[in-house]
N, C-alpha and C positions, 0 to 999 in steps of 0.2 A: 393700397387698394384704391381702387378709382373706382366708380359705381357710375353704370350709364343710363342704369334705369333704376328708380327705389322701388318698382316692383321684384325686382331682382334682389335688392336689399334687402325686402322684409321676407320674402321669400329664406334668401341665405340664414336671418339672424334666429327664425324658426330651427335651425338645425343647432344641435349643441355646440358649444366654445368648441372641445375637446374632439368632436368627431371633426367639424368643420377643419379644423388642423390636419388630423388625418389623411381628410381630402384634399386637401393643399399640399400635402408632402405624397400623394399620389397620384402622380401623373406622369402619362407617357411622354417621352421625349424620343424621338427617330435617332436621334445620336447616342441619348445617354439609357436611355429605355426607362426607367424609373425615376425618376423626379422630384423634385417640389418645384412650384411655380412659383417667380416672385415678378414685382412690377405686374401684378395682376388687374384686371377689371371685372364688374357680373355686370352679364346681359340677361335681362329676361329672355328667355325663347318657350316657343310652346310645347314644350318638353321638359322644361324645366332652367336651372340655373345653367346659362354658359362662363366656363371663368376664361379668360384666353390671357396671357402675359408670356412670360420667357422662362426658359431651363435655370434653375440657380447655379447648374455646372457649364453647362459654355454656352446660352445666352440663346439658344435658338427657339423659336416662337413657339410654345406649345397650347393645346388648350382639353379642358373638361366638360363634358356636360354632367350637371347632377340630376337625375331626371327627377320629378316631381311623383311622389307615390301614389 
């Protein structure tokens, strides 16, 4: 994980160990449809956490927003 911004950090570490996984192994992929993402990064956006990295099955760029509650 690479972190571009540590409001995006402190933001992420607020959500639990266990769900945070969750959301990391849910994500759309255009090829593979369901996902996990690896080689990830968090952007803060003002909507919440963006994560954007690659497919762990064929490597195509996907990404997440977690929106903020």
């Amino acid at each position: 994980m690479a972190v571009t911004d540590i409001n995006a950090l402190r933001k992420w570490k607020k959500i639990p160990k266990d769900f945070r996984q969750r959301l990391l192994s849910n994500v759309f992929c255009i090829t593979c449809f369901e996902t996990t993402v690896v080689d990830y990064t968090l952007h803060d956006d003002e909507q919440g956490i963006l994560i954007t990295g690659k497919c762990k099955t064929c490597g195509e760029d996907v990404a997440r927003l977690i929106e903020d509650a």
